[in-house]
N, CA and C atoms as a LAMMPS dump frame, in Angstrom:
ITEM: TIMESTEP
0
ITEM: NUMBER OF ATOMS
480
ITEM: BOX BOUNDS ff ff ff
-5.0000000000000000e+02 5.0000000000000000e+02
-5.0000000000000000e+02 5.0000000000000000e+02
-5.0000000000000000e+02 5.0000000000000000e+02
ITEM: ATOMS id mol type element x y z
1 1 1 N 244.117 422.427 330.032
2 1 2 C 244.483 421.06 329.75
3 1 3 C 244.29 420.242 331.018
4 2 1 N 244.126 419.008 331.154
5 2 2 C 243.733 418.371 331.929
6 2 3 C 244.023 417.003 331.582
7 3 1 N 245.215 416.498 332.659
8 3 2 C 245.626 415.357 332.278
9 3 3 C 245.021 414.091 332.857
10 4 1 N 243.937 413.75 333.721
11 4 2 C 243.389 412.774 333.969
12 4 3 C 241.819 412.971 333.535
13 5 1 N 241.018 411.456 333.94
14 5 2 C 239.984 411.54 333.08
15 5 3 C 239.36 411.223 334.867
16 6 1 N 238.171 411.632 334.83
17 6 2 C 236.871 410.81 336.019
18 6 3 C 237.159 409.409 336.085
19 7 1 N 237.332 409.068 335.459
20 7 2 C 237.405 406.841 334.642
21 7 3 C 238.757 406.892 335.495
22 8 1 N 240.035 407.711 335.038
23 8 2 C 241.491 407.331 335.618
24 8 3 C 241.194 407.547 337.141
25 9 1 N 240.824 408.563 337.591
26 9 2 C 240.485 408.413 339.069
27 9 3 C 239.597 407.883 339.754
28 10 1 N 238.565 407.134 339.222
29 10 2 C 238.082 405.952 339.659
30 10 3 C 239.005 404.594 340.299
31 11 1 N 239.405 404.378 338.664
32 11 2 C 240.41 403.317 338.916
33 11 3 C 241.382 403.918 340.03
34 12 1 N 242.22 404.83 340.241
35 12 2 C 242.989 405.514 341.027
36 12 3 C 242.747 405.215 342.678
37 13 1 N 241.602 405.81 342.999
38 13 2 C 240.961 405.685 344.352
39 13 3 C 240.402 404.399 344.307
40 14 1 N 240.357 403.473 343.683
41 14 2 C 240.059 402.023 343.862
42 14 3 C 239.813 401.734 345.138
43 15 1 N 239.001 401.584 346.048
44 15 2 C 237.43 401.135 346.029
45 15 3 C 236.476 402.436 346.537
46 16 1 N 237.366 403.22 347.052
47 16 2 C 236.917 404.859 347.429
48 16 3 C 235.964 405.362 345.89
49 17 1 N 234.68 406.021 346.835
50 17 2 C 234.032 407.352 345.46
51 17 3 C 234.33 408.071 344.959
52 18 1 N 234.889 408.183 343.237
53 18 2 C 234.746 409.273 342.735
54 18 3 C 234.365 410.501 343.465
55 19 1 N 235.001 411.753 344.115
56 19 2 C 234.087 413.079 344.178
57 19 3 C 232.869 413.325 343.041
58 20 1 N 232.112 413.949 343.642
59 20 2 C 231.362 414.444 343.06
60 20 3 C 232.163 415.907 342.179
61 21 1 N 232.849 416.602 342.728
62 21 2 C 233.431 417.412 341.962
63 21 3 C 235.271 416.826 341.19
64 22 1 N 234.821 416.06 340.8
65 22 2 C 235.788 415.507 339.973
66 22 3 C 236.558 416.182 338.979
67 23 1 N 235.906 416.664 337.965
68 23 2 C 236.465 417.186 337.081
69 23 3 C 236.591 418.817 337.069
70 24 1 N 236.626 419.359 338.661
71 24 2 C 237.026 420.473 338.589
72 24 3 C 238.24 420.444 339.576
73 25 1 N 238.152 419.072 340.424
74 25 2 C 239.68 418.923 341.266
75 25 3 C 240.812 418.627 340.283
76 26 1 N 240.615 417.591 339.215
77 26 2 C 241.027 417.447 338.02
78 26 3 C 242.079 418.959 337.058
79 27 1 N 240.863 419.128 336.698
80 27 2 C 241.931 420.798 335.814
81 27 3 C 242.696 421.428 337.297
82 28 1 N 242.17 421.687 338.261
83 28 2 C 243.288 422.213 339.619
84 28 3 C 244.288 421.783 339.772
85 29 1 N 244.298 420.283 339.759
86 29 2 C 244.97 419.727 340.019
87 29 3 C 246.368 419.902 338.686
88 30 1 N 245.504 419.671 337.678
89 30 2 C 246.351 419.82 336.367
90 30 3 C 247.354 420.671 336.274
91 31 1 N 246.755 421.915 336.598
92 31 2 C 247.277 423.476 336.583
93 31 3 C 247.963 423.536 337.702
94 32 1 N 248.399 422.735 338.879
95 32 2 C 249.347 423.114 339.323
96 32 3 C 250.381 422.019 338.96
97 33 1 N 250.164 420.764 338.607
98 33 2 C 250.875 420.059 337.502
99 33 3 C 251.898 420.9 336.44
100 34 1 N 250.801 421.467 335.753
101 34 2 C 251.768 422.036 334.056
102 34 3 C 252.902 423.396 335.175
103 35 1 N 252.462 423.989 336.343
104 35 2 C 252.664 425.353 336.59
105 35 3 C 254.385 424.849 337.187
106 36 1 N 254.495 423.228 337.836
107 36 2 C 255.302 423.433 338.483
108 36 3 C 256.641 422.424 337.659
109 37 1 N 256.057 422.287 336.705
110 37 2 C 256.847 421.474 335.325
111 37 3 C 257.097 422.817 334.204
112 38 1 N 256.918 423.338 334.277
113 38 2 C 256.783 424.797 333.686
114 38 3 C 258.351 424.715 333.006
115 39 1 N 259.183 424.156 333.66
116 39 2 C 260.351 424.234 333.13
117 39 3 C 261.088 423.141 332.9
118 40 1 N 260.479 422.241 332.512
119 40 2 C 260.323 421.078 331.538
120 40 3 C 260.872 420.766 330.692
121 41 1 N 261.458 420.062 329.95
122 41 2 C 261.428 419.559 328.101
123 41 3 C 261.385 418.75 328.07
124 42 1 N 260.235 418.588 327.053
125 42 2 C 259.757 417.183 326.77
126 42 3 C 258.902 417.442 325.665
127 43 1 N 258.816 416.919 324.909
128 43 2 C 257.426 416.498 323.493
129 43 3 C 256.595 416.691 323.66
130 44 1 N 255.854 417.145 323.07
131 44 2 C 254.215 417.131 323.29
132 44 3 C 253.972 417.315 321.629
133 45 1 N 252.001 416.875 321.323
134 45 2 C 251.828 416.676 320.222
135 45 3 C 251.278 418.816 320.288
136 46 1 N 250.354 418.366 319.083
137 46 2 C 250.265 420.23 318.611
138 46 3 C 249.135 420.341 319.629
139 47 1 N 248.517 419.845 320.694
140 47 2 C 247.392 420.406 321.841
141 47 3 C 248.542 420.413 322.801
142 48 1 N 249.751 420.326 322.992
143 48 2 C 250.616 420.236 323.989
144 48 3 C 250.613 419.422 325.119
145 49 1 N 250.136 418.155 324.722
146 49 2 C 250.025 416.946 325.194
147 49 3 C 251.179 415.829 325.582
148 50 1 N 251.566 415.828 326.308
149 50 2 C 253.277 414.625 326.234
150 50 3 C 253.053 413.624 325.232
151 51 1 N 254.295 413.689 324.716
152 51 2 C 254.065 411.812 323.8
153 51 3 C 254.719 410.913 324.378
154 52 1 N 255.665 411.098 324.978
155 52 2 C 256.679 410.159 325.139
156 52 3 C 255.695 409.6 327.001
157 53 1 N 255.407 408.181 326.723
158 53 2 C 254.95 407.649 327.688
159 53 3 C 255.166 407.709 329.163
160 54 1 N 256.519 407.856 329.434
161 54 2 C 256.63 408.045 330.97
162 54 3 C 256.291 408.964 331.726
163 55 1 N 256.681 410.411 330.43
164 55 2 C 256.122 411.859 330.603
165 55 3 C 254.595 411.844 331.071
166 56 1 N 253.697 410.912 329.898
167 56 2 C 252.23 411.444 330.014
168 56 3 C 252.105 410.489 331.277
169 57 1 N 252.273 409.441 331.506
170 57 2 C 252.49 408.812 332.75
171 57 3 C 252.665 409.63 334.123
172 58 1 N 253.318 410.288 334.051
173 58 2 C 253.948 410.688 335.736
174 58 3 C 253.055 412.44 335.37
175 59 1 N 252.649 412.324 334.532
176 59 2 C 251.567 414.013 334.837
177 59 3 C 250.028 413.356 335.037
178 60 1 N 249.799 412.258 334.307
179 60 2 C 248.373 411.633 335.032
180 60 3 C 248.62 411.331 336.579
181 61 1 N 249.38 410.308 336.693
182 61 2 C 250.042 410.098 338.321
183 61 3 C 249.757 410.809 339.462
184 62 1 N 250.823 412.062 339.127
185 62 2 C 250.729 413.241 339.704
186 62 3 C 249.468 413.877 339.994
187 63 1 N 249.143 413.914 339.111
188 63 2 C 246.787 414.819 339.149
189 63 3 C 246.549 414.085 339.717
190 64 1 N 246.737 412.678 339.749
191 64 2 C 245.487 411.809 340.151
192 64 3 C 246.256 411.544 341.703
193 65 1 N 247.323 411.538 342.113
194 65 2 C 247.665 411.873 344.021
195 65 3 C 247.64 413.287 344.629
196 66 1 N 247.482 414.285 343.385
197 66 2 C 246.76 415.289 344.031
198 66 3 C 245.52 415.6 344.107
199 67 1 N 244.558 414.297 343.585
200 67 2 C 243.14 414.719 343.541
201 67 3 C 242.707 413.577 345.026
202 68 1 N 243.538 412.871 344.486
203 68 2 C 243.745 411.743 346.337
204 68 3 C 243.22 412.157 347.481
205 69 1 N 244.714 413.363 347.663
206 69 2 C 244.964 414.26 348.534
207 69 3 C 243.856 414.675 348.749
208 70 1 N 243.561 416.137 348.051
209 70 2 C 241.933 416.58 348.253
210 70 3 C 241.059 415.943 348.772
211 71 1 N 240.725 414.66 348.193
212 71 2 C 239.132 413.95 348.753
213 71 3 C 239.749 413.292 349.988
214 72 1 N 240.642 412.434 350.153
215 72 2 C 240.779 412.114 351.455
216 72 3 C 240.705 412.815 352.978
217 73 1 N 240.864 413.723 352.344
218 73 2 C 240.885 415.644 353.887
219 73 3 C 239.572 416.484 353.329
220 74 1 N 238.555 416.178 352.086
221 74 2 C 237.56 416.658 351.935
222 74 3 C 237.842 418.172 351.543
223 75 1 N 238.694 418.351 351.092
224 75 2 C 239.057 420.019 350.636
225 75 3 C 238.616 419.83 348.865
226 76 1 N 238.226 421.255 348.912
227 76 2 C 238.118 421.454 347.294
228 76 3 C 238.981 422.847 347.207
229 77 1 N 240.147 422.588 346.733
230 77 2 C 240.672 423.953 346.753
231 77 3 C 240.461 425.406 345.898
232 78 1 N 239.271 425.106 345.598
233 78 2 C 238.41 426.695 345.049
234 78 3 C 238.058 427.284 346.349
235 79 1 N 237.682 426.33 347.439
236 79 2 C 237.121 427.148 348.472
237 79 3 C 238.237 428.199 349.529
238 80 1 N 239.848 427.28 349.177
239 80 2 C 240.475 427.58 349.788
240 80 3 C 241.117 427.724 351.074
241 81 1 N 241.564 428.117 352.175
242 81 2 C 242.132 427.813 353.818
243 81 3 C 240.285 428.457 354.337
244 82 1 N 239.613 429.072 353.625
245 82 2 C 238.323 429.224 354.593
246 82 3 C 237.484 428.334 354.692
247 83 1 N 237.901 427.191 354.323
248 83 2 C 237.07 426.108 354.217
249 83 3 C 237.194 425.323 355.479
250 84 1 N 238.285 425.269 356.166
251 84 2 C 239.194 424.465 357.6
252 84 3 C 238.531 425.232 358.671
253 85 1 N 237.773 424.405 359.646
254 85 2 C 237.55 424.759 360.519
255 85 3 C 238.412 425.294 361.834
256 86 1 N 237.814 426.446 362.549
257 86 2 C 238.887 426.527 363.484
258 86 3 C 238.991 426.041 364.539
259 87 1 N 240.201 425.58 365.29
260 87 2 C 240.434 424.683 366.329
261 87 3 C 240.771 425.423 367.622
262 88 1 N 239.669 425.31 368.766
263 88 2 C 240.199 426.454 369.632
264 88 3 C 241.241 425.517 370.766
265 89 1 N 241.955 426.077 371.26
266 89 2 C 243.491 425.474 372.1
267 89 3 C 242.537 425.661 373.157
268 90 1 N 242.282 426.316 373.608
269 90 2 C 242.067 426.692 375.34
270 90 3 C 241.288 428.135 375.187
271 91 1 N 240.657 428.327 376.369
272 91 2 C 239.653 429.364 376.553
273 91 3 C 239.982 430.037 378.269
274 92 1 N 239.885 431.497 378.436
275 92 2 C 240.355 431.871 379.029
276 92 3 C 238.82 431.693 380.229
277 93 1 N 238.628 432.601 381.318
278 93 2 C 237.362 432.605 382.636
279 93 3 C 236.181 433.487 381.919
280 94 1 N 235.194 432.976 381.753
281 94 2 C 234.098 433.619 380.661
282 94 3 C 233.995 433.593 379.49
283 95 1 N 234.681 433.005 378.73
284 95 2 C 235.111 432.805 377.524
285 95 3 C 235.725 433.946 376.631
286 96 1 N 236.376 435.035 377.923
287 96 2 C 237 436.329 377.412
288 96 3 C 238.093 436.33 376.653
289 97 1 N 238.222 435.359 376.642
290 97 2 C 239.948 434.427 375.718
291 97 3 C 240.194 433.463 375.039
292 98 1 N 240.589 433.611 373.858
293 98 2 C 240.417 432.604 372.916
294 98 3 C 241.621 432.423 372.013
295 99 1 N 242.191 431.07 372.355
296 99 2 C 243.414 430.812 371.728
297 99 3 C 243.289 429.485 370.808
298 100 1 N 243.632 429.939 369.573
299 100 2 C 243.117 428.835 368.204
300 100 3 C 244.305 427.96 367.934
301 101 1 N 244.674 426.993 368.03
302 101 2 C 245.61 425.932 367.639
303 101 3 C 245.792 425.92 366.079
304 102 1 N 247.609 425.801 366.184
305 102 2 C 247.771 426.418 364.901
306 102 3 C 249.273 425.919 365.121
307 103 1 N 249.074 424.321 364.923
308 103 2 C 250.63 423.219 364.874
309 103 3 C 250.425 423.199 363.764
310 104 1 N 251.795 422.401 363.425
311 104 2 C 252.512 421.846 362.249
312 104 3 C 251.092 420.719 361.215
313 105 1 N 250.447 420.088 361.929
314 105 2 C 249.814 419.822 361.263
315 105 3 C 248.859 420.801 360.244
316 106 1 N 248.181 421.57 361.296
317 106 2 C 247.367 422.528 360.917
318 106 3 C 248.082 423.195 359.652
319 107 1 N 249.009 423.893 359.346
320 107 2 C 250.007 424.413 358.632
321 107 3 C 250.123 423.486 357.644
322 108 1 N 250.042 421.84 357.59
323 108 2 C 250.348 421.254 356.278
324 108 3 C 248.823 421.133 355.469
325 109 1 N 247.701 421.25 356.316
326 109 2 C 246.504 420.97 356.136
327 109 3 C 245.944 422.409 355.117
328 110 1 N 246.339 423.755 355.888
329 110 2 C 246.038 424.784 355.088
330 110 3 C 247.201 425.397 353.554
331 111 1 N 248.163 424.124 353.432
332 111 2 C 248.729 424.668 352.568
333 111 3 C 247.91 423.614 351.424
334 112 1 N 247.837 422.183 351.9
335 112 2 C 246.78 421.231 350.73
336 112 3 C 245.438 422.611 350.305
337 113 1 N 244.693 422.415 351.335
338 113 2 C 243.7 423.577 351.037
339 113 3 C 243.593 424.995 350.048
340 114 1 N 244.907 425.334 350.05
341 114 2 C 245.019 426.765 349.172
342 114 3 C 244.774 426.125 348.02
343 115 1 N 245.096 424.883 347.968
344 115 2 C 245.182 424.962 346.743
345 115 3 C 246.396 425.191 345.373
346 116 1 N 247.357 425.682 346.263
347 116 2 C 248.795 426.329 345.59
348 116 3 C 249.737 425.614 345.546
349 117 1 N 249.914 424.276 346.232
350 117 2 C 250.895 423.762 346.964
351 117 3 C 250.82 422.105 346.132
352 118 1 N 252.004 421.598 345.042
353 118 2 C 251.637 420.363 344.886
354 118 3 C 252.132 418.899 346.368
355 119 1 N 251.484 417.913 346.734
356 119 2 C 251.568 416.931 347.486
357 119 3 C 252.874 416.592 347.093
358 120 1 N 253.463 416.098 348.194
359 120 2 C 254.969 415.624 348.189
360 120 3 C 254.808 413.909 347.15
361 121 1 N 253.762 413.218 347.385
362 121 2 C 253.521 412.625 346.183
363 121 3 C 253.471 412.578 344.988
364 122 1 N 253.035 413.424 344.216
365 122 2 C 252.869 413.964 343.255
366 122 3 C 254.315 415.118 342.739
367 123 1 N 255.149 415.341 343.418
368 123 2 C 255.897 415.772 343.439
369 123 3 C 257.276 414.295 343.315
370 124 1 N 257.4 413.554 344.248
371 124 2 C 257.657 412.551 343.858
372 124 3 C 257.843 411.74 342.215
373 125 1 N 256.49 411.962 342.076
374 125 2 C 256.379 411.09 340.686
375 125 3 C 256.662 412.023 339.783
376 126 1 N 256.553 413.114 339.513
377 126 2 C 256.921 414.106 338.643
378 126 3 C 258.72 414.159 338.863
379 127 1 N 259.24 414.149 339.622
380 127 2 C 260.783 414.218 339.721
381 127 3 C 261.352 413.375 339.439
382 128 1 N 260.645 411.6 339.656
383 128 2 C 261.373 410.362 339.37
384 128 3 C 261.367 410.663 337.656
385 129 1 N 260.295 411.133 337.609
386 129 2 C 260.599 411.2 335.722
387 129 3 C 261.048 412.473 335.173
388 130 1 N 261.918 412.451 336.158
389 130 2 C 263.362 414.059 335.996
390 130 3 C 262.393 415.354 335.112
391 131 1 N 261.158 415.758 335.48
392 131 2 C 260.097 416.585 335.542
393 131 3 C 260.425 417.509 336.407
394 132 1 N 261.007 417.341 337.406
395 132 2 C 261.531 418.916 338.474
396 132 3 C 263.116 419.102 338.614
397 133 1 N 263.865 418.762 337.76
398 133 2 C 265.024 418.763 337.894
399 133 3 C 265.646 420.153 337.214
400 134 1 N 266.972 420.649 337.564
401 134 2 C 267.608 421.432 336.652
402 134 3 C 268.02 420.414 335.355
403 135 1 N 267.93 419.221 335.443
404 135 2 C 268.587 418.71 334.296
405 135 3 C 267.609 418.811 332.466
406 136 1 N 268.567 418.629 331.599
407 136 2 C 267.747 418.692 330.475
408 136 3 C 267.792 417.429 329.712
409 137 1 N 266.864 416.774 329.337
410 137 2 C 266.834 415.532 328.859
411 137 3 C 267.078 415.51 327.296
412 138 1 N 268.495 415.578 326.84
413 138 2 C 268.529 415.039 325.419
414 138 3 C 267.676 414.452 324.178
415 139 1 N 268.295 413.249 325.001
416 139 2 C 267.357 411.911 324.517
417 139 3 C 267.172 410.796 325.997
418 140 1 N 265.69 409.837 325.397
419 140 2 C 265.592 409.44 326.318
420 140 3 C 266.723 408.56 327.047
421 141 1 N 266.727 408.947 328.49
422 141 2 C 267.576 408.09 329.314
423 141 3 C 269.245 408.727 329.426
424 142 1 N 269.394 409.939 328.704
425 142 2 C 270.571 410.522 328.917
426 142 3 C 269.932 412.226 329.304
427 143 1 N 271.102 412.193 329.956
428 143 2 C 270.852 413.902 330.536
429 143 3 C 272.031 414.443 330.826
430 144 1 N 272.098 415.809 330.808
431 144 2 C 273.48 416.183 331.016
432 144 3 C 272.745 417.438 332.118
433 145 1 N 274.012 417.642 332.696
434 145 2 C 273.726 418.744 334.054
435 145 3 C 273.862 420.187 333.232
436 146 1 N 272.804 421.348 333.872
437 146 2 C 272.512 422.614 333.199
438 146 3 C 273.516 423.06 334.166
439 147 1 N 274.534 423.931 333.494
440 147 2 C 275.065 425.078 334.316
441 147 3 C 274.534 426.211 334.289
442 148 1 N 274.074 426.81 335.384
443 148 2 C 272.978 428.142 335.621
444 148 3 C 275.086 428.799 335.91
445 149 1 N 274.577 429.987 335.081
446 149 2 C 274.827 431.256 334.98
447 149 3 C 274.325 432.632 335.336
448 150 1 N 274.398 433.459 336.337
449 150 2 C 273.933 434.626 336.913
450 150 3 C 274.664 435.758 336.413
451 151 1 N 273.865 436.572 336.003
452 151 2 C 274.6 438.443 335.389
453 151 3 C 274.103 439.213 336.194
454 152 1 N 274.73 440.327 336.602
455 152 2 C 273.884 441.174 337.161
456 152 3 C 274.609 442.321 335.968
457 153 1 N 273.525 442.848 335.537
458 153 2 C 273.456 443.77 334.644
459 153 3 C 273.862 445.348 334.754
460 154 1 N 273.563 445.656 336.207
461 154 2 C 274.282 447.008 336.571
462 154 3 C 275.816 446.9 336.93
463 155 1 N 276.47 445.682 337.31
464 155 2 C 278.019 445.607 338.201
465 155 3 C 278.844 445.163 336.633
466 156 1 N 278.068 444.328 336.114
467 156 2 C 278.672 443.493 334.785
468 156 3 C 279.622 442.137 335.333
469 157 1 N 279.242 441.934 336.418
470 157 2 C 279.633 440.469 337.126
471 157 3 C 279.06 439.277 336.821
472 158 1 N 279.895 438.444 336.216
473 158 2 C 279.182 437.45 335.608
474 158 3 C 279.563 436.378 336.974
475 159 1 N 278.439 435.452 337.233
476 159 2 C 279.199 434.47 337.876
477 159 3 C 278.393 433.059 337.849
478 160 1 N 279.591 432.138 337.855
479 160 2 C 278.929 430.68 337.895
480 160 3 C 278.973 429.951 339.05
């Protein structure tokens, strides 16, 4: 499934190019969309599509600031962290030593890259529309708080 179109991320990146690999950052993007809503409720029609507007709203959103992400840093995350070039820190007398820089940036750069990791944007917009919450949405605009319950099955300790 794939919740944005080439056309929505056009408009999206407004005045920036379309990628050329569009519609495979697209389903990536998607799939870590549905993977991290996974525990969700919400409507969908019989292709498992959202109905309720804010829903299909904030999962286009979402794809389309994680397809952002990607083209702005030039990653396609099929290729994965081997795609990032390496950055050498310093070099020892002959070039017998070689120390690769490997800050905090570097570290946020190879987690976009895996591929695994949704953008704190996109994460954003998926939560404002209570999409990552423990909560469960009734009806629209009311919610009540889930009480998680833990068993452990060998002690017979229940606890809340």
């Amino acid at each position: 499934m794939q919740y944005a179109t080439p056309e929505d991320l056009a408009v999206w990146l407004e005045p920036d190019p379309v990628p050329a690999n569009a519609n495979r950052l697209l389903r990536a993007a998607s799939a870590l969309v549905r993977r991290d809503t996974a525990g969700a409720v919400y409507s969908t029609d019989a292709d498992g599509t959202p109905t309720r507007p804010v829903v299909a709203t904030a999962f286009l959103e979402a794809t389309l600031a994680q397809v952002e992400a990607w083209a702005a840093n030039g990653i396609d995350p099929a290729k994965g962290v081997a795609q990032l070039p390496r950055v050498i820190q310093s070099k020892g007398a002959d070039g017998r030593s070689v120390t690769y820089a490997d800050g905090g940036g570097r570290a946020a750069l190879e987690a976009l890259a895996s591929g695994s990791v949704l953008v704190d944007q996109a994460r954003t917009i998926l939560g404002n529309a209570g999409l990552l919450s423990n909560r469960i949405v009734a009806e629209p605009g009311y919610a009540r708080d889930v009480e998680v319950i833990s068993y452990d099955p060998v002690t017979g300790v229940l606890d809340r």
